[in-house]
C-alpha positions as CSV (number, residue, x, y, z in Angstrom):
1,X,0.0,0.0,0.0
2,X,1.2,3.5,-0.9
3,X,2.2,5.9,2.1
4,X,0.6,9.0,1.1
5,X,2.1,11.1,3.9
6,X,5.9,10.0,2.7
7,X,4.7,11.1,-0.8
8,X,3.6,14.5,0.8
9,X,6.7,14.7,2.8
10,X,8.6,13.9,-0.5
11,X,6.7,16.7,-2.5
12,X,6.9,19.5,0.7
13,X,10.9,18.6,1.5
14,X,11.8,19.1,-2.6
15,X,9.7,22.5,-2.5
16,X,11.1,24.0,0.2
17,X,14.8,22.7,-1.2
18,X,14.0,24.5,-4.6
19,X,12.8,27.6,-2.5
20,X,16.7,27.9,-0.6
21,X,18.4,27.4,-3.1
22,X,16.6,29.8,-5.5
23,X,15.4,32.3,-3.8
24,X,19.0,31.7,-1.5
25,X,20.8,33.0,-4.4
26,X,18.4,36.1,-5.1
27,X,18.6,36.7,-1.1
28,X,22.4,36.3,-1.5
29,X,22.8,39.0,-3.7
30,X,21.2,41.6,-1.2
31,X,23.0,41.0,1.4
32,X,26.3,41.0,-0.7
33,X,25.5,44.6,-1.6
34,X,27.5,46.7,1.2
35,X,30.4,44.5,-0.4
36,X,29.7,46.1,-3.8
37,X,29.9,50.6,-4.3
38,X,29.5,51.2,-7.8
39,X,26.0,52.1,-9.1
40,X,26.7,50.2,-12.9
41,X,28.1,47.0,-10.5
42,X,25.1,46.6,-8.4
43,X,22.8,47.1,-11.2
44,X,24.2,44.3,-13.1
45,X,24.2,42.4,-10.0
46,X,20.0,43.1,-9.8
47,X,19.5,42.1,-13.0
48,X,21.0,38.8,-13.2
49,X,18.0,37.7,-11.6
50,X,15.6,40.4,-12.6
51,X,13.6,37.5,-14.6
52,X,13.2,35.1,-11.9
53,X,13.7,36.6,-8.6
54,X,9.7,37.2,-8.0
55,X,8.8,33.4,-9.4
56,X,11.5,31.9,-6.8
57,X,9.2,32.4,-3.8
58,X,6.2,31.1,-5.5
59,X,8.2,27.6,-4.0
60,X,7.7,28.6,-0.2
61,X,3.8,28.9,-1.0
62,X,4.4,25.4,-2.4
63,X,5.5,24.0,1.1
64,X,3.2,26.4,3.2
65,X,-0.1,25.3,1.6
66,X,1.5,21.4,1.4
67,X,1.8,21.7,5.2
68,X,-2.3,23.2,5.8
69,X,-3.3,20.2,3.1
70,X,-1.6,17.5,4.1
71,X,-0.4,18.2,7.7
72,X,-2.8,20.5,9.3
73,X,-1.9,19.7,12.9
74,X,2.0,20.9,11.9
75,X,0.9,24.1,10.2
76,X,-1.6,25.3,13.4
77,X,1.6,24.2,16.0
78,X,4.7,25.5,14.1
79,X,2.7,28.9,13.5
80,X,1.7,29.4,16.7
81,X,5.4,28.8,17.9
82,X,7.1,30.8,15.3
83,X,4.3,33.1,14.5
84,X,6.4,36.5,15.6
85,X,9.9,35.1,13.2
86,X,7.4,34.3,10.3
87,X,5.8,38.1,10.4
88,X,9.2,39.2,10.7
89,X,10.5,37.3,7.6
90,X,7.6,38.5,5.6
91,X,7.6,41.7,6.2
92,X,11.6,41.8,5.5
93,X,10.2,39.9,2.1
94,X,7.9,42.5,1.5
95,X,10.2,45.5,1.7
96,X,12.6,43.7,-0.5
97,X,10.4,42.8,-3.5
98,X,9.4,46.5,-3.2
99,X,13.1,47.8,-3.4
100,X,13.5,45.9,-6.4
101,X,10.8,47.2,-8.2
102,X,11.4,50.9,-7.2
103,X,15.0,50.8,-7.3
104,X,15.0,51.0,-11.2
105,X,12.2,53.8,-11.4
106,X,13.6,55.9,-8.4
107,X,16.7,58.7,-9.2
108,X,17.2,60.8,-6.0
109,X,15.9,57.8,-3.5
110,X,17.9,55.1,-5.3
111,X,20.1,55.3,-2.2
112,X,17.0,54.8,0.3
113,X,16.1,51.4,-1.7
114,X,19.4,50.0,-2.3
115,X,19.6,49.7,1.7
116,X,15.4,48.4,1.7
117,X,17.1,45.9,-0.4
118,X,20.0,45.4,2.0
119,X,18.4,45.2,4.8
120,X,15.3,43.3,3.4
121,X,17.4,40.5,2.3
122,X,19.3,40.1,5.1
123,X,17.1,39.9,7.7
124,X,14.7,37.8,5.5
125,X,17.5,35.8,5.5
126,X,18.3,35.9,8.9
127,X,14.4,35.1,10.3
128,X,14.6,32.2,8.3
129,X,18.1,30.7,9.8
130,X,16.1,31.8,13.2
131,X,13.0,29.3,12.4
132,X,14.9,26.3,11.3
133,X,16.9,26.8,14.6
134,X,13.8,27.2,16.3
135,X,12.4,24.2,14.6
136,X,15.4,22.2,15.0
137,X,15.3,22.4,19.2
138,X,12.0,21.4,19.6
139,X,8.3,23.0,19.7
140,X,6.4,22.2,22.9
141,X,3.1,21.2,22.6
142,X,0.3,19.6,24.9
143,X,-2.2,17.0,23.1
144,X,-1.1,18.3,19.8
145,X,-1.4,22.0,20.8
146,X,1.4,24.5,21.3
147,X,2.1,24.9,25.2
148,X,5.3,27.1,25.1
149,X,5.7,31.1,25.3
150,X,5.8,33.5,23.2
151,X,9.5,34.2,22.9
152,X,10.5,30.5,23.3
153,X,11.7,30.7,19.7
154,X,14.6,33.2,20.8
155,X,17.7,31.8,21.8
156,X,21.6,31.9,21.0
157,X,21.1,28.5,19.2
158,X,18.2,30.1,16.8
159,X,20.2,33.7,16.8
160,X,23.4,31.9,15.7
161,X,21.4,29.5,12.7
162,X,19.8,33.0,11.6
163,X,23.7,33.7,10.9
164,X,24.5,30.9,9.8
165,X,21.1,31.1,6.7
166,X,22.9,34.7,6.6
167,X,26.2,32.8,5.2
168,X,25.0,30.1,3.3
169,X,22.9,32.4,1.5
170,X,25.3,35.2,0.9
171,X,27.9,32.2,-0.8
172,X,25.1,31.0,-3.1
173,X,24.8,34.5,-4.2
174,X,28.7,34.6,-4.8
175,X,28.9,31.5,-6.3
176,X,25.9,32.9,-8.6
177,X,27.4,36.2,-9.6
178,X,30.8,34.2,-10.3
179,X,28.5,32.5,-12.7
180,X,26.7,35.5,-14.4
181,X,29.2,38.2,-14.6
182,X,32.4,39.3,-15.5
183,X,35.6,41.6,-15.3
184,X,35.9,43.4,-12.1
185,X,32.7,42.3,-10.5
186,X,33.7,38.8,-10.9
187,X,36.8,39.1,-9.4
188,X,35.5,40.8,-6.3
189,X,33.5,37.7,-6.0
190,X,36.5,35.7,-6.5
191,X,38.2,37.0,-3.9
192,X,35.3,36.8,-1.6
193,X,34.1,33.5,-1.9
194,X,36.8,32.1,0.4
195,X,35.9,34.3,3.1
196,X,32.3,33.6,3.3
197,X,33.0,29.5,2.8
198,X,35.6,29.4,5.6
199,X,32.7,31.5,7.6
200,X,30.2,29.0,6.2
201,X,32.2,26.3,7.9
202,X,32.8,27.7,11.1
203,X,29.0,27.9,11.6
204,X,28.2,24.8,10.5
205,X,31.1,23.0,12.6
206,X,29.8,25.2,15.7
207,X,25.4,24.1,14.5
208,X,26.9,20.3,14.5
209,X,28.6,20.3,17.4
210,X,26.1,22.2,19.7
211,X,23.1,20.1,18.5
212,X,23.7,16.6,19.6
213,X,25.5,17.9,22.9
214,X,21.9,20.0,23.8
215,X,19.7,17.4,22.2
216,X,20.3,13.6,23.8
217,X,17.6,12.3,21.3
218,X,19.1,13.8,17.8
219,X,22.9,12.9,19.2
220,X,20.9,9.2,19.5
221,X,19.9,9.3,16.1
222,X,22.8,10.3,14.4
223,X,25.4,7.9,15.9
224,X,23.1,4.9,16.6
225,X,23.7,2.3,13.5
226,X,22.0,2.4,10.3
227,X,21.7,6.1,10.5
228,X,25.4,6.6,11.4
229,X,26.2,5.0,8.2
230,X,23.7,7.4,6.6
231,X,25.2,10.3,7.9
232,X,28.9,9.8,8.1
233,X,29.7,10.3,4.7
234,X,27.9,14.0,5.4
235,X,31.0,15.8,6.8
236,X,33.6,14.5,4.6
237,X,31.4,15.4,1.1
238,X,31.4,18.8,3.0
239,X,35.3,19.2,3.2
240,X,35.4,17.6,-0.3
241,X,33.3,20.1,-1.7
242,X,34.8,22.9,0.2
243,X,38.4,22.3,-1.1
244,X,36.5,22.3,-4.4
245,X,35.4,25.5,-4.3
246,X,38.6,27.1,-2.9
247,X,40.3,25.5,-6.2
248,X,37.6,26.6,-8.6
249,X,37.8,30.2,-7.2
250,X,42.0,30.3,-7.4
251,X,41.4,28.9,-10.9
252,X,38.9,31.2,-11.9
253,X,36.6,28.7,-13.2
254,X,32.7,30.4,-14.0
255,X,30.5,27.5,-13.4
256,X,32.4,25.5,-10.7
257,X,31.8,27.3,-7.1
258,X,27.9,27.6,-7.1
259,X,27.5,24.1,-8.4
260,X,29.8,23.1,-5.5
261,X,27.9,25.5,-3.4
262,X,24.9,23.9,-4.2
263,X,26.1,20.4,-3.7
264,X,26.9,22.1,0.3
265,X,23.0,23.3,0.5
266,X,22.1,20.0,-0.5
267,X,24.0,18.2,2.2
268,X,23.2,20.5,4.5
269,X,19.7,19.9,4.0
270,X,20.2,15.9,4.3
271,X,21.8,16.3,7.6
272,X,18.7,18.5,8.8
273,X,16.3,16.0,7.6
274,X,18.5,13.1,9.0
275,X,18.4,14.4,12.4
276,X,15.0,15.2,12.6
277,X,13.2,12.1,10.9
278,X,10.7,10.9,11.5
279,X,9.2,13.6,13.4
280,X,7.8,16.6,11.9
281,X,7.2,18.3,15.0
282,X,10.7,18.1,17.0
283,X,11.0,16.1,19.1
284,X,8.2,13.7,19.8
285,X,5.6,14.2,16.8
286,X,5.9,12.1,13.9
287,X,4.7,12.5,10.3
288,X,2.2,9.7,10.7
289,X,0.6,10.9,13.8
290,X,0.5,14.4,12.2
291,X,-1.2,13.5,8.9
292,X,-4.5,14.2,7.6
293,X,-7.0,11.5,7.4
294,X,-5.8,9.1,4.4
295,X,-9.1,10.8,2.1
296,X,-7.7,14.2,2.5
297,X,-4.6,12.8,1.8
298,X,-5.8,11.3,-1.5
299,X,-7.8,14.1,-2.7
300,X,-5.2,17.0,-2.1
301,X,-3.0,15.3,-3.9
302,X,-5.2,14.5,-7.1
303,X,-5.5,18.4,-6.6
304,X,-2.2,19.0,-6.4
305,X,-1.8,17.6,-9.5
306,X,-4.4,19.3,-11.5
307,X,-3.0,22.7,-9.7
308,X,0.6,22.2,-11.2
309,X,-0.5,21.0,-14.7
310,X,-3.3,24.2,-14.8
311,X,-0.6,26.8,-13.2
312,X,2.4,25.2,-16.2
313,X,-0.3,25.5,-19.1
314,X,-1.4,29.0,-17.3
315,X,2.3,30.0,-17.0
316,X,3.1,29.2,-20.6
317,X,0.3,30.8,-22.0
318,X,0.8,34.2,-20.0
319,X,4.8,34.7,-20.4
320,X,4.2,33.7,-23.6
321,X,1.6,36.7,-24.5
322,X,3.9,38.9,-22.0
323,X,6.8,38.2,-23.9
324,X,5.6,38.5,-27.1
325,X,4.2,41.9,-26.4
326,X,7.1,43.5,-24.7
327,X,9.5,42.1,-26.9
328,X,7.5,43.7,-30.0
329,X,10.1,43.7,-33.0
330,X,12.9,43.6,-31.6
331,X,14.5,40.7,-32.7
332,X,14.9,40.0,-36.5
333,X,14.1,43.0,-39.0
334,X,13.9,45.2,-36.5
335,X,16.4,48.4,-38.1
336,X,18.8,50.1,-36.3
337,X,16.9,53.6,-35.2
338,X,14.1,51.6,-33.8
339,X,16.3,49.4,-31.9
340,X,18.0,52.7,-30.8
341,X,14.9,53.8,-29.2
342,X,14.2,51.0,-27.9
343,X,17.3,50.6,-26.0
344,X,16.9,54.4,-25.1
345,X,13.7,53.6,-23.4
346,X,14.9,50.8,-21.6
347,X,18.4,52.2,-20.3
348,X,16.2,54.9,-18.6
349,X,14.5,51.8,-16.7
350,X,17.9,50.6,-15.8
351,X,16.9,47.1,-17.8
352,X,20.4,47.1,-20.0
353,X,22.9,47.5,-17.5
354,X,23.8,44.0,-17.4
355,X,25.3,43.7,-20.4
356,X,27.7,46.7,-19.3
357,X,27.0,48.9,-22.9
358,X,24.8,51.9,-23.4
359,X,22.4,52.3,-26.1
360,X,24.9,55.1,-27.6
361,X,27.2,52.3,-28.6
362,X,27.5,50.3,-31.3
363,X,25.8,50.1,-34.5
364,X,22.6,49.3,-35.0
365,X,23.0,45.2,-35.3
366,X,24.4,45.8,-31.0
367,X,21.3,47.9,-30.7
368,X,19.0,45.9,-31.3
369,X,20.9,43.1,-29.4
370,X,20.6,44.9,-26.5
371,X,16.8,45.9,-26.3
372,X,16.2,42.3,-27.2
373,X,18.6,41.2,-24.2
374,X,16.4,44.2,-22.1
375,X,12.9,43.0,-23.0
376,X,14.1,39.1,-21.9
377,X,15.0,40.4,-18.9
378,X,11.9,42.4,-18.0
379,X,9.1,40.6,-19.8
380,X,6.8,43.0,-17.6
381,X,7.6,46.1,-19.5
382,X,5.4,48.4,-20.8
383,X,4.3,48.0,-24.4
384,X,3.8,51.7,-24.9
385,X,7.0,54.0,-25.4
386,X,5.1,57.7,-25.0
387,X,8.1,59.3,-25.5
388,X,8.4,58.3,-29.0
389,X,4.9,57.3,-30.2
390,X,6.1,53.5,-30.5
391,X,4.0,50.8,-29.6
392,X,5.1,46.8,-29.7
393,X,1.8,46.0,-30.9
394,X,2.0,47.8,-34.4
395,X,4.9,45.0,-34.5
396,X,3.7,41.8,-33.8
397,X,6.3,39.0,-33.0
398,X,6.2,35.4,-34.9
399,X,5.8,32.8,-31.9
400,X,5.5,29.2,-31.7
């Protein structure tokens, strides 16, 4: 007989995965922004993920309504518990998506919203080390409700994983610029990618250490046999992959430290679930006794299914309509004066600066390159340029 909770378990674990890792690197990238000065630098480092950045957190919805579907008892305990750090990290969210958006538009604030963005990030960030932490050391409850206080989720143990999200995330964001830029920006992330690994390290020696010493039941389950066996290999793939990444940065390689920084995430996240299975409410809850009745089970998930094929087809259809109208004609036999106004228009939205050239240069051919590059990047455009009576629609695009 199929275990439907392990299948939901399966689908929330992979979703919340996907949501650190991409929405780590977009994170990553704020809070690597005191590092960076230059106006030109941190608006190429903005647009590297200016096309995906809002669509990443669409993956922590994933696990939050996976959780009120499937495990109903764990969604009413752990937000009672962690209800204040969840506000927090929302609101932090909040002010960052904002900066994004107004960064581009705004000339004499730009300042004010590079530090929204800053700060937004980083304590996003931060909140969310401070749950896991919070998660990780136990939720009291009393016949499946939440007994403990208010502030029970603040400790050093939480205040020191909130750092340690903090880290992680800023070296996926390194590792991610390495990957998506060049010249002088790269090498500042070069050079700093060591600094925030060996950092990375230190807090999750100090996390791995501290955690079975304060918790008798996880130190059980990670050096009791078959799960020592399971987890052993854990801190020698870390050092592995660590040495990795130092070479790959001395070497210069592009693609090389964030793959090797994911391949960290990911056994980071395999020790978290190792230590904590099979409860889903630390320390005495498990995923069975938490479940939904087995017909709730069975008929979220049909629905779950139906919901990811409708929101794919949905998806397609509306980036494909986006897409075609912002992009108008500016691909093939689109001329050279058009193409300059387009790339006019969108330099003044700060869309072009990621491919480090101004509309002025080049000839018409690198024009038109550009506003195509532009338009891919920011598929939410406007269709309309008022400025110079030029509307995408009067140039319809050829789509398959």
């Amino acid at each position: 007989m199929i275990d439907l909770s392990l299948i939901w378990i399966v689908i929330i674990a992979i979703g919340v995965l996907i949501y650190v890792v991409l929405d780590g690197f977009d994170l990553g990238i704020g809070i690597l922004f005191p590092f960076i000065k230059g106006k030109e630098e941190r608006d190429v480092m903005m647009n590297t993920v200016a096309p995906v950045w809002d669509g990443n957190e669409t993956w922590m919805v994933l696990g939050g309504a996976g959780l009120f579907a499937a495990f109903p008892l764990v969604y009413a305990t752990v937000l009672s518990a962690l209800y204040i750090p969840i506000i927090l990290m929302v609101v932090a969210l909040i002010f960052r998506g904002v900066a994004f958006e107004f960064r581009f538009k705004a000339t004499r604030t730009k300042y004010l919203w590079d530090q929204a963005f800053i700060w937004g990030s980083i304590l996003s960030s931060f909140f969310q080390g401070v749950i896991l932490g919070a998660y990780i050391q136990g939720i009291q409850t009393t016949n499946g409700i939440y007994s403990g206080g208010v502030w029970d989720w603040l400790t050093p143990f939480s205040v020191f994983t909130g750092i340690g999200v903090v880290a992680m995330y800023a070296a996926l964001g390194c590792g991610w610029l390495i990957l998506k830029t060049e010249a002088n920006l790269q090498q500042a992330m070069y050079q700093l990618m060591p600094k925030l690994l060996i950092a990375l390290l230190i807090i999750f020696g100090a996390v791995s250490i501290y955690t079975p010493l304060t918790h008798p039941e996880i130190a059980q389950r990670w050096f009791a046999l078959p799960n020592l066996l399971y987890f052993s290999p854990v801190p020698v793939l870390v050092a592995l992959f660590s040495g990795l990444i130092l070479r790959a940065c001395r070497q210069q390689h592009d693609a090389k430290p964030f793959i090797y920084t994911l391949a960290l995430v990911f056994l980071a996240f395999s020790g978290f679930i190792i230590s904590l299975w099979p409860n889903i409410i630390p320390p005495s809850v498990s995923i069975w006794q938490a479940a939904a009745p087995e017909s709730s089970l069975k008929f979220t998930l049909v629905g779950h299914h139906a919901a990811i094929q409708w929101f794919d087809r949905l998806h397609g259809v509306a980036g494909h309509h986006v897409n075609a109208q912002a992009l108008g004609q500016v691909g093939e036999g689109f001329d050279g004066q058009r193409g300059l106004l387009w790339a006019q228009r969108l330099d003044k939205l700060g869309a072009v600066k990621a491919v480090g050239v101004t509309p002025q240069q080049g000839d018409g051919a690198t024009r038109v390159q550009l506003a195509n590059f532009a338009c891919q990047s920011n598929p939410g455009l406007p269709a309309t340029d008022n400025e110079h009576g030029f509307h995408t629609d009067n140039y319809p695009v050829q789509t398959n």
